[in-house]
C-alpha positions as CSV (number, residue, x, y, z in Angstrom):
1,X,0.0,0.0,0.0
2,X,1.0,3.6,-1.2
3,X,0.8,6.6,0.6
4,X,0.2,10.0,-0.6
5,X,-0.9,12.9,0.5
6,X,-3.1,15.0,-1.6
7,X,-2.3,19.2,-1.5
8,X,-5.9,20.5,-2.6
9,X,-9.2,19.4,-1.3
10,X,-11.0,20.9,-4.4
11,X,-13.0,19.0,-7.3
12,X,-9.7,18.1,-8.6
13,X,-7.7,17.1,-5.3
14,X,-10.9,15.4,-4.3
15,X,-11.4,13.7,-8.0
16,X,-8.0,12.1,-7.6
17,X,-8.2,11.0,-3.8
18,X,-11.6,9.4,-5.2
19,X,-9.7,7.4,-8.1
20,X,-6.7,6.6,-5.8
21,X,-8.8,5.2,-3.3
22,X,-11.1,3.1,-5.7
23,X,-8.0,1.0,-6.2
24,X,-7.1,0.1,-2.7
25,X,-4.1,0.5,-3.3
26,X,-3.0,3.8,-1.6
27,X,-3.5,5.3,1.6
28,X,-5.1,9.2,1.0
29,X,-4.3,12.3,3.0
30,X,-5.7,15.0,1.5
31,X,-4.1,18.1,2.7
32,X,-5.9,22.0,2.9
33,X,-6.6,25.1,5.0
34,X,-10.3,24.0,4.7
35,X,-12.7,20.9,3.8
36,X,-16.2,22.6,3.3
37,X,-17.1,22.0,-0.2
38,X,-19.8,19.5,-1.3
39,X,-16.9,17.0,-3.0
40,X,-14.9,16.8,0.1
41,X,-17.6,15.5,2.3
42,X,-18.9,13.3,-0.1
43,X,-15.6,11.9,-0.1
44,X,-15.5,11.6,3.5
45,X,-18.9,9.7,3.6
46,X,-17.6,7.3,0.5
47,X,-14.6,6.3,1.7
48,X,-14.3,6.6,5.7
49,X,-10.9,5.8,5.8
50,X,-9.4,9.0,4.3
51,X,-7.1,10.9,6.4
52,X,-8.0,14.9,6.1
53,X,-4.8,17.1,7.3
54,X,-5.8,20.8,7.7
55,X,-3.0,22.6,7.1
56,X,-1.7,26.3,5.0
57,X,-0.7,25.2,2.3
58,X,1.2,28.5,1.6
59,X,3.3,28.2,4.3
60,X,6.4,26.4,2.9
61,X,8.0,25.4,6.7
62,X,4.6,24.0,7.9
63,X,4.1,22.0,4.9
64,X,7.2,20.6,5.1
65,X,6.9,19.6,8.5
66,X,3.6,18.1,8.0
67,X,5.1,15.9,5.2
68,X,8.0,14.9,7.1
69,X,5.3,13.8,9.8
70,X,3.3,12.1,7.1
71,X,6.7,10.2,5.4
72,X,4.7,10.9,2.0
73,X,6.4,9.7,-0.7
């Protein structure tokens, strides 16, 4: 099993967490400063198991350490 981590909770971050996950092959985080929108939560409710990491995005240092954290690869 892969992991990755996913910087962009949007239709598109969310589009590929959703084909990612469909294999079951990777492990999703999906990484943003918020998770509001209507694709993110029906990604929660599809597919439990998806790790969400609220986090600025813009700030280089934080992201870094997050990812460090996370050993994405």
């Amino acid at each position: 099993m892969y992991k990755v981590v996913i910087i962009g909770a949007g239709k598109i971050g969310a589009a590929i967490a959703c084909l990612l996950l469909n294999t079951n092959d990777y492990t999703v985080i999906l990484a943003d400063n918020q998770f509001n929108g209507d694709d993110v939560q029906r990604l929660k409710k599809n597919f439990p198991q998806i790790e969400t990491w609220s986090v600025d995005v813009r700030n280089k240092q934080n992201l870094l350490t997050g990812l460090k954290q996370y050993s994405a690869q």
